[in-house]
C-alpha positions as CSV (number, residue, x, y, z in Angstrom):
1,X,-22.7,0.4,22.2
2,X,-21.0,3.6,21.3
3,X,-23.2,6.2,19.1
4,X,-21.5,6.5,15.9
5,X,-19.8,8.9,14.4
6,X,-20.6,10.9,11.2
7,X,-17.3,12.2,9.5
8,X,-16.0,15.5,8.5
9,X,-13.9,14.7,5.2
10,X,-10.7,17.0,5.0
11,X,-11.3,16.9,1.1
12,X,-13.2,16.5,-1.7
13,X,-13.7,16.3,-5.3
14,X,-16.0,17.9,-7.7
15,X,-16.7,15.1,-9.3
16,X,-20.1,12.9,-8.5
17,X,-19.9,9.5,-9.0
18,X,-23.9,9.4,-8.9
19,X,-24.5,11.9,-11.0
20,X,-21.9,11.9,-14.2
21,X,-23.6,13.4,-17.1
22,X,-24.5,10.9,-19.5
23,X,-23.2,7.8,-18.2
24,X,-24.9,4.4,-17.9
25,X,-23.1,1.4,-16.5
26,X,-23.6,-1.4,-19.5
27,X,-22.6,-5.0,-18.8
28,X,-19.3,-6.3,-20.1
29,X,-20.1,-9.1,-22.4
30,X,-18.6,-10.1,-25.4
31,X,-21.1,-7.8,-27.5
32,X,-19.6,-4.5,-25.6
33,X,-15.8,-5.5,-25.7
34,X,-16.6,-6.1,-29.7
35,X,-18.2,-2.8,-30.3
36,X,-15.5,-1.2,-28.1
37,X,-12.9,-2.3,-30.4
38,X,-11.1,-5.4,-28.1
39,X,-9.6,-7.7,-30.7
40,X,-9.0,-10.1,-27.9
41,X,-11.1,-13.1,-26.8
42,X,-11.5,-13.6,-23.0
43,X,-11.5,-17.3,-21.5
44,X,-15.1,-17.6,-20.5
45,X,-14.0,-17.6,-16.6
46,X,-13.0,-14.2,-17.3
47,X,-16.3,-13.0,-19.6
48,X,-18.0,-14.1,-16.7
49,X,-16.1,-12.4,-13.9
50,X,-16.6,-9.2,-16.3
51,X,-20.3,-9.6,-16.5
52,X,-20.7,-10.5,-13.0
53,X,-19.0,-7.1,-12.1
54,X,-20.9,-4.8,-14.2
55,X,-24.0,-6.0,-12.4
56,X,-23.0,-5.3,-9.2
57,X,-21.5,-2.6,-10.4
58,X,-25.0,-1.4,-11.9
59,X,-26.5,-2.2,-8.5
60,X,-24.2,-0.1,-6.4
61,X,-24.7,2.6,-8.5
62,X,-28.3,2.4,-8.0
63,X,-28.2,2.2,-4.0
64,X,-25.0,4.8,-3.5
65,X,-22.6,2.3,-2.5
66,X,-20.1,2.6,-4.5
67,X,-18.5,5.3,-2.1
68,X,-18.4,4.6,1.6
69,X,-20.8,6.4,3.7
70,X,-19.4,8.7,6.3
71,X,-19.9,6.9,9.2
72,X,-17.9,5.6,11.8
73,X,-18.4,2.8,14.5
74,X,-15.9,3.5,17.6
75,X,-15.3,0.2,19.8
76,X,-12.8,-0.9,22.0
77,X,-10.1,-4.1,21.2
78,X,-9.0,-6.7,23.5
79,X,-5.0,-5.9,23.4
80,X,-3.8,-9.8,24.3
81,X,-6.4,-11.0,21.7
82,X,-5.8,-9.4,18.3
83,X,-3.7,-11.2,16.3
84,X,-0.2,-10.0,15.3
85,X,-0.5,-9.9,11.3
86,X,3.3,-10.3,9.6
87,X,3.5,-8.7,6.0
88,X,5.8,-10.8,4.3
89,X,3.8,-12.1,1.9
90,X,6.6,-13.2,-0.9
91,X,9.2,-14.6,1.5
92,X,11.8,-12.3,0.9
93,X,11.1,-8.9,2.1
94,X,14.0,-7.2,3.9
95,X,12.9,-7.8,7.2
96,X,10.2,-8.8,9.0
97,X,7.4,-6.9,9.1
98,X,4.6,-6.6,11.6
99,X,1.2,-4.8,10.4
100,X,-0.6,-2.1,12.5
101,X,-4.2,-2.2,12.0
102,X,-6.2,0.4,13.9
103,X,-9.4,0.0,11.8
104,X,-11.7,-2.2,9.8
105,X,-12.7,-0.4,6.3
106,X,-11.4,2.7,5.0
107,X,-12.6,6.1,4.5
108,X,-11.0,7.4,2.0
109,X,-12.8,5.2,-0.7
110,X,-10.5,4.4,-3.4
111,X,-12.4,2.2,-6.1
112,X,-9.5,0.0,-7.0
113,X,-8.5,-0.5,-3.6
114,X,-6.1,-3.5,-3.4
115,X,-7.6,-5.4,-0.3
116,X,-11.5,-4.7,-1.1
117,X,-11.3,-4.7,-4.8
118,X,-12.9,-1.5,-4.7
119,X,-15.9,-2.2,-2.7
120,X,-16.9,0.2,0.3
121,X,-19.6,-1.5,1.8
122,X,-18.7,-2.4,5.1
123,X,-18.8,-0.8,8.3
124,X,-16.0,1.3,9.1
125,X,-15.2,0.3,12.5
126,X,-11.7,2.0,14.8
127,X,-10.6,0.8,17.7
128,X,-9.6,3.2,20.2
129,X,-7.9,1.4,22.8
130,X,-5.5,-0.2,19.6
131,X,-2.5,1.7,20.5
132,X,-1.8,-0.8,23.6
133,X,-1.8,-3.7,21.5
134,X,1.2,-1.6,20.0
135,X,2.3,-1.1,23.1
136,X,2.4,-4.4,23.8
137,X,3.5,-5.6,20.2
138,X,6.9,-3.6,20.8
139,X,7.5,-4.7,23.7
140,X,7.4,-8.3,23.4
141,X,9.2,-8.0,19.7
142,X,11.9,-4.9,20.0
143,X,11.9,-4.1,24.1
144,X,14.3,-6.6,25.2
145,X,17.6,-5.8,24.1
146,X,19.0,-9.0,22.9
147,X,23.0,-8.5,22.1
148,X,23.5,-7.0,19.0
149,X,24.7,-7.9,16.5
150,X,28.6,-7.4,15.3
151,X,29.4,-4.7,13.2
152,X,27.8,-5.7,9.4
153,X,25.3,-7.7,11.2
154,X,23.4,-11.3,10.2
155,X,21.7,-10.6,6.9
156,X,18.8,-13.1,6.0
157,X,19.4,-12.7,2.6
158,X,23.7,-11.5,1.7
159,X,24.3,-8.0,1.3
160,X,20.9,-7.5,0.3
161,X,19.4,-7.0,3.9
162,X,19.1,-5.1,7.1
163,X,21.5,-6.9,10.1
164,X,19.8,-8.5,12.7
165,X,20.5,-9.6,16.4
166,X,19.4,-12.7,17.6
167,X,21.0,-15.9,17.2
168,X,21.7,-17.4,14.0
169,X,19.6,-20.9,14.1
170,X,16.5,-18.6,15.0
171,X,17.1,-16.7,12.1
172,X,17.6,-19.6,9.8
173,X,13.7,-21.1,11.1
174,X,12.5,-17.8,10.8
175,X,13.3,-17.7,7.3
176,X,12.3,-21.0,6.6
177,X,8.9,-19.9,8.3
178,X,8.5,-16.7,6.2
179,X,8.9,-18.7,3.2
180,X,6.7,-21.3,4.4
181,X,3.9,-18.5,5.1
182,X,4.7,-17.2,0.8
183,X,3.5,-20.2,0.1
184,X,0.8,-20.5,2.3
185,X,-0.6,-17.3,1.1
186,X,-0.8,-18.9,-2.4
187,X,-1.5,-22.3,-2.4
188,X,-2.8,-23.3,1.2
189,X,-4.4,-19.6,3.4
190,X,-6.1,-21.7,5.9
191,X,-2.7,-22.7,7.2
192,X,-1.3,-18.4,7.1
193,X,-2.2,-17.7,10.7
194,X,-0.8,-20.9,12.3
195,X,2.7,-20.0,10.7
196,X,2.0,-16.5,11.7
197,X,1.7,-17.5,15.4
198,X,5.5,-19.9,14.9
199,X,6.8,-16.3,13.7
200,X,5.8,-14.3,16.3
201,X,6.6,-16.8,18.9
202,X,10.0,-17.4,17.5
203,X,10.3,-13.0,17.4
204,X,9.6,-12.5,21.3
205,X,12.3,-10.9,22.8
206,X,15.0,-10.8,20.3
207,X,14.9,-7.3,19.4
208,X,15.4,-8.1,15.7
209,X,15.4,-5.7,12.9
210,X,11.2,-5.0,12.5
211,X,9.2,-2.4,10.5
212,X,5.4,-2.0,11.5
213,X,3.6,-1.0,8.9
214,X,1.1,1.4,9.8
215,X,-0.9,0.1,7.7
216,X,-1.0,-1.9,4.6
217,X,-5.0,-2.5,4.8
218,X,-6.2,0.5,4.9
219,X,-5.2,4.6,5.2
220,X,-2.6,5.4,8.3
221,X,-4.1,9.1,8.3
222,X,-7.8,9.5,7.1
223,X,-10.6,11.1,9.4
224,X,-11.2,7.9,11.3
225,X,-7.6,7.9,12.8
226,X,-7.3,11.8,12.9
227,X,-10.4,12.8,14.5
228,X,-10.6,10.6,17.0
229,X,-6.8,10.2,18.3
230,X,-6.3,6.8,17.6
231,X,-3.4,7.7,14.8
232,X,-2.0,10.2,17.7
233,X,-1.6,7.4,20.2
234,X,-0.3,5.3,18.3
235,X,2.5,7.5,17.5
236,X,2.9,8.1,20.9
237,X,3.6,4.4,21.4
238,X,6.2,4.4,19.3
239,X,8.0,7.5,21.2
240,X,7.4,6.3,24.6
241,X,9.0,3.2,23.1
242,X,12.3,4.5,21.8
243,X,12.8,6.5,24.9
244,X,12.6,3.6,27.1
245,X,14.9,1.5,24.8
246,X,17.0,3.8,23.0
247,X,18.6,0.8,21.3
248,X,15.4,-0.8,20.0
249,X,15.5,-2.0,16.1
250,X,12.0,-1.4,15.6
251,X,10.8,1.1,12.8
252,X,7.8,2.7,11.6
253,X,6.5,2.8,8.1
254,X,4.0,4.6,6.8
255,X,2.6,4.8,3.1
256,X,-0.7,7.1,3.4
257,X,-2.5,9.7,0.5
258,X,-2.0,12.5,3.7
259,X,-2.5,15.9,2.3
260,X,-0.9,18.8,4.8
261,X,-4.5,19.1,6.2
262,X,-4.0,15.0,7.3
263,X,-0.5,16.1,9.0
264,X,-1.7,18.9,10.6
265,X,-4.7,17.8,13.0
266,X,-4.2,18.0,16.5
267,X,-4.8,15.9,19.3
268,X,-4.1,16.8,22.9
269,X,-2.1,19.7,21.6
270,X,-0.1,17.7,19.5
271,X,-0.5,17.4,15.5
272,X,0.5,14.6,13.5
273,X,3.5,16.5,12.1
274,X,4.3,17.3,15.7
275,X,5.0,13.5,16.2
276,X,6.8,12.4,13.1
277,X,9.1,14.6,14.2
278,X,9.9,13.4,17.3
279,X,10.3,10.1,15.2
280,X,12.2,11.0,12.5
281,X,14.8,9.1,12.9
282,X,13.2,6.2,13.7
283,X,11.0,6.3,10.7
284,X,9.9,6.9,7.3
285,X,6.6,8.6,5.3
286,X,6.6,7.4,1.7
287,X,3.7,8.9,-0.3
288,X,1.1,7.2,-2.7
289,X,0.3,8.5,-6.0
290,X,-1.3,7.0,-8.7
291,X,-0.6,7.7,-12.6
292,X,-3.9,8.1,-14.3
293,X,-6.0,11.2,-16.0
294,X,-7.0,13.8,-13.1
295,X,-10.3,13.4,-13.3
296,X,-10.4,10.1,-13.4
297,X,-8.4,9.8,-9.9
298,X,-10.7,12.4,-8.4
299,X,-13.4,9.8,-9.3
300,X,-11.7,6.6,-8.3
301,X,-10.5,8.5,-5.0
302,X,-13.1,10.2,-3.6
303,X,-12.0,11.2,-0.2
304,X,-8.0,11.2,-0.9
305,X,-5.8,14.6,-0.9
306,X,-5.3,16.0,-4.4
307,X,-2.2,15.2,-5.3
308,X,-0.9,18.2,-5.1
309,X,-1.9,18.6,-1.6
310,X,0.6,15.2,-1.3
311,X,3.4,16.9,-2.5
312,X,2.8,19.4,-0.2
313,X,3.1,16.7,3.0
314,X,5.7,15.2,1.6
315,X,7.9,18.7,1.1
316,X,6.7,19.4,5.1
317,X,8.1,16.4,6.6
318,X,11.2,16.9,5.1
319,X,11.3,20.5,6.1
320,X,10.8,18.8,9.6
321,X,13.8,16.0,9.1
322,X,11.6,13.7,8.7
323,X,12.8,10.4,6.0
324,X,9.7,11.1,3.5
325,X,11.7,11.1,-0.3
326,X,9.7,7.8,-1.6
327,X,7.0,7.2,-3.1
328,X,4.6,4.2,-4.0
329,X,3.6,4.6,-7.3
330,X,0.4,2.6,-7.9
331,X,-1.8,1.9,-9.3
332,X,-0.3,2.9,-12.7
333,X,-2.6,2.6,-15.5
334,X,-0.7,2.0,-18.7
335,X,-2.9,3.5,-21.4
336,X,-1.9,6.7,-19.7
337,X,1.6,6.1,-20.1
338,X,2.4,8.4,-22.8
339,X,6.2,10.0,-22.6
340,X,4.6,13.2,-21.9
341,X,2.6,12.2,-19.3
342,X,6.0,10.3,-17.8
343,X,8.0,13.4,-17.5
344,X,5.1,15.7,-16.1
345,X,4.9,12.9,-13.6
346,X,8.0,12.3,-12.3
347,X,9.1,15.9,-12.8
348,X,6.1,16.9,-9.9
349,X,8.0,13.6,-7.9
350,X,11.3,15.0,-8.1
351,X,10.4,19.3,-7.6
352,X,8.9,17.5,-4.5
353,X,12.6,15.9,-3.1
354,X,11.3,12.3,-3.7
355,X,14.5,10.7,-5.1
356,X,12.8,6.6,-4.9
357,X,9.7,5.3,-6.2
358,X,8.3,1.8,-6.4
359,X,5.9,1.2,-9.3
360,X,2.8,-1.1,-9.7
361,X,0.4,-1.1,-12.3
362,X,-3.1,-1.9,-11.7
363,X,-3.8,-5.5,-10.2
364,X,-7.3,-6.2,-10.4
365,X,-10.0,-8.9,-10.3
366,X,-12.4,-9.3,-13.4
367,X,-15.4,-7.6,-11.5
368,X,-13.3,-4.9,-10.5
369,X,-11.9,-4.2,-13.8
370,X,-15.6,-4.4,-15.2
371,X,-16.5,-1.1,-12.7
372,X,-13.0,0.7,-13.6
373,X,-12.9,0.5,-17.6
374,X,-16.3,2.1,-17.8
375,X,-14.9,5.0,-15.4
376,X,-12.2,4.8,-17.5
377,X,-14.7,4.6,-20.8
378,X,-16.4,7.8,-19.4
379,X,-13.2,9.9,-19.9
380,X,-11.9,8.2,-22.9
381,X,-12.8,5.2,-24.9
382,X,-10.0,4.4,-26.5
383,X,-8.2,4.4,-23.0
384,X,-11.3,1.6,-21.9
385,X,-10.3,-0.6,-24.5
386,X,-6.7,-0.5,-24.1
387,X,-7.3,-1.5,-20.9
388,X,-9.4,-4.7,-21.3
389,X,-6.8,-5.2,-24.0
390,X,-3.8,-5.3,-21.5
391,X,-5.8,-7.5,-19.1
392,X,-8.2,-10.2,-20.4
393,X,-6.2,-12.1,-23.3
394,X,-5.8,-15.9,-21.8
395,X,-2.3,-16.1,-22.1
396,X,-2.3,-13.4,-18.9
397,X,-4.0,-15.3,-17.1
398,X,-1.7,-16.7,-14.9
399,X,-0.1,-13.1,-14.0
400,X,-1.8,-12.7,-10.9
401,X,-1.1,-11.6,-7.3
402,X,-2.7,-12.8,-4.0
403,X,-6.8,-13.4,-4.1
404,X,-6.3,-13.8,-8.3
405,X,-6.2,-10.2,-8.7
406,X,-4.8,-10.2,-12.5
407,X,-1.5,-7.7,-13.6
408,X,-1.1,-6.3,-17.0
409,X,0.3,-8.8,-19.9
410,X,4.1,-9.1,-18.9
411,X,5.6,-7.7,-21.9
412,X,3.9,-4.7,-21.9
413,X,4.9,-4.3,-18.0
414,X,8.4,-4.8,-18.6
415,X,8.3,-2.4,-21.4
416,X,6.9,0.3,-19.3
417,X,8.6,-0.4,-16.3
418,X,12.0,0.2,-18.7
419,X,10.1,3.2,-19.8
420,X,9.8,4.5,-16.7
421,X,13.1,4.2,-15.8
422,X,14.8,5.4,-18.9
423,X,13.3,9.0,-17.7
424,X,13.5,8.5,-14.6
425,X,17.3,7.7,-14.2
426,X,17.8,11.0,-16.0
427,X,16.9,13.1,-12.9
428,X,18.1,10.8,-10.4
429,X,15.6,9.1,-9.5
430,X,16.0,5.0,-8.1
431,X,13.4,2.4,-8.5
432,X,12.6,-0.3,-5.8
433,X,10.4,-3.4,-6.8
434,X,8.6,-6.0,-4.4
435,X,9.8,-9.6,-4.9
436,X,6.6,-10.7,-6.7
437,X,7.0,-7.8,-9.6
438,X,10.8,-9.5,-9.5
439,X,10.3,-13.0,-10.0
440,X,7.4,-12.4,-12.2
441,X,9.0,-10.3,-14.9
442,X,12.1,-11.6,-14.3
443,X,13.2,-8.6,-13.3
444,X,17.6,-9.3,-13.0
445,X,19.3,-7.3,-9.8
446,X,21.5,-5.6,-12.7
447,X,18.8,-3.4,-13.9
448,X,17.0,-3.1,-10.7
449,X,19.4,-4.2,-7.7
450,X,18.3,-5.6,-4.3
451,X,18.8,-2.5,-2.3
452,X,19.3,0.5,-5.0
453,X,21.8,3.4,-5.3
454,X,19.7,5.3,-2.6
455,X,19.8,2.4,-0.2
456,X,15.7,1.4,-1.2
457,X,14.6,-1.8,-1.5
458,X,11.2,-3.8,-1.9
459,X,8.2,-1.3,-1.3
460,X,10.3,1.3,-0.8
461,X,11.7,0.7,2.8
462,X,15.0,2.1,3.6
463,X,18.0,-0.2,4.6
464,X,20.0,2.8,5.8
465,X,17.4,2.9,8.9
466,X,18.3,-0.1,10.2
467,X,22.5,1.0,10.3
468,X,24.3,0.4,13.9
469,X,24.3,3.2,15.9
């Protein structure tokens, strides 16, 4: 067993979540939301999921584990037994999309986190050796070089997608599969990873169009991955990769918090900046910035860059050629969304040369939302209710995303997602959407079209990667 390691964090906030002056966690019943003003009456399934939050909620406080401890656990991975994870999880994502998943847990803490629902407890765990499942992962997928297709390609979905080799009845089951595994996700998960093995087994060695997402479950570039080289080989993966296939339609996506301090750590005299750059073609850096009150992210994101610092990483990569001009925004939290606060926002986007972004608004479970309104409460009560507002009324209660994580009322997201964009389109700015948002909202491809004006599509991935060379 490998001693582990206690962590160095390249930044931090003033702000103490243990020790905020004058707060006391309360529990969430129907007395609380009264006296806070909420003129809405939750289904009891969600009262309960609100009480049952702000206990634990009280309990974490009281043992310090609301932020993850700075500790990591190094071990080693068995390359031909992890399991290849595919991130289409609507069925209609531009391509297909592998995930790369170097660590268990993340560092950087953030207390809405979409995949933890904001709880830090577990073991932070990296595996070193990760990078040759990589290896091996591109190699099997992108490293024999089927023919190609003609100029204009397959598409999976019209002119709405990326071309792709490979013949076109494999196509046609692959499709079928990825929207076999949507639904799985939703209605039947035990069956996900069966349909995930028919994928990959139906991918090997047709060097169709693939991102890999480094990585949608946790941060690409936090201490864990920088410290000890793991994010560095894994880079290097990719490099040695395009070298020895030069034709290879695999691509790299990464959406990280990465200040310039993030980019600039070296390993074997090589910083992360180093190798983007000998990617940049090859791939793309989109940035992730909330929209909520300062202090209030410095709270909810302990260990993350400022967002300043962000902009900072973003504006270097491009300096270095390197795709980096979109940007998830999420989570948004709409009783912030004044106009003022729209235009100081996006303004700080575009000085930076970010020219996409893809919003989300908060998506959270009951006991999450419990923990975050009396964060929010601490800063502003009138903000705390407006946000139980937007999320508990019963007729919202089917607006969820995977694992019941609940969206904001639908009218009021459309409203603000047409907010957004009024602004927005002013300073030429585009705006991608995932297919969920889409179909949920009803979102037509007139106001917000497949692939945009700036060739963005979906979380932001860029179709104009994937162009014959």
């Amino acid at each position: 067993m490998k001693e582990p390691i206690e962590m160095r964090n390249l930044y931090e906030h003033e702000t103490d979540a243990y020790n905020l002056e004058g707060f006391k966690p309360q529990i969430v019943d129907t007395e609380y939301l009264r006296r806070l003003g909420v003129t809405i009456e939750p289904s009891d399934e969600t009262l309960q999921g609100l009480i049952r939050g702000s206990k634990l909620f009280m309990k974490r406080l009281e043992e310090h584990t609301v932020i993850p401890k700075s500790m990591l656990y190094l071990e080693d991975c068995d390359p031909d037994a992890v399991e290849t994870e595919i991130h289409n999880y609507t069925g209609r994502c531009p391509t297909l999309t592998f995930e790369v998943n170097p660590i268990k847990g993340c560092h950087v803490g953030c207390q809405y986190c979409l995949v933890t629902d904001g709880v830090h407890e577990q073991k932070l765990v990296a595996y070193e050796n990760y990078h040759l499942y990589v290896r091996k992962l591109l190699e099997e997928m992108n490293g024999v070089q089927a023919p190609q297709p003609p100029k204009g390609g397959e598409h999976t979905g019209g002119a709405a997608t990326p071309p792709l080799g490979g013949l076109g009845a494999d196509i046609k089951e692959r499709n079928r599969l990825l929207n076999e595994l949507a639904n799985a996700i939703v209605e039947a998960p035990e069956k996900k990873k069966e349909i995930e093995r028919q994928i990959v087994a139906l991918s090997r060695g047709k060097n169709w169009s693939h991102y890999y997402y480094f990585t949608p479950k946790t941060e690409a570039l936090q201490e864990p991955t920088l410290y000890t080289g793991i994010a560095h080989r894994i880079l290097r993966e990719f490099i040695a990769h395009f070298k020895k296939y030069p034709n290879s339609n695999a691509r790299l996506f990464i959406a990280s918090k990465a200040g310039t301090k993030h980019l600039l750590v070296e390993n074997e005299g090589e910083t992360i900046l180093d190798l983007f750059e000998q990617l940049k073609d090859k791939m793309q850096f989109n940035t992730s910035v909330s929209i909520m009150p300062k202090a209030f992210r410095d709270l909810l994101e302990p260990y993350a860059a400022p967002i300043e610092e962000r902009m900072a990483a973003v504006k270097m990569c491009q300096e270095h050629g390197i795709q980096a001009n979109s940007a998830l925004v999420q989570p948004i939290f709409v009783p912030y969304l004044t106009d003022e606060h729209i235009k100081e926002f996006f303004d700080m986007l575009h000085d930076a040369g970010i020219v996409n972004y893809k919003p989300e608004f908060l998506t959270a479970c009951m006991e999450n939302l419990a923990q975050l309104g009396q964060w929010l409460g601490y800063f502003d009560k009138n903000m705390e209710r407006d946000l139980y507002m937007d999320y508990i009324s019963p007729k919202n209660a089917d607006h969820r995303k995977q694992r019941g994580r609940t969206a904001p009322n639908r009218a009021l997201s459309i409203e603000n997602i047409q907010r957004l964009m009024k602004y927005t389109d002013t300073i030429g700015m585009s705006t991608s959407i995932c297919f969920w948002v889409r179909n949920q909202l009803k979102v037509p491809t007139s106001i917000i079209p497949i692939i945009n004006r700036n060739g963005f599509q979906c979380l932001g991935y860029q179709s104009r990667l994937f162009k014959n060379e």
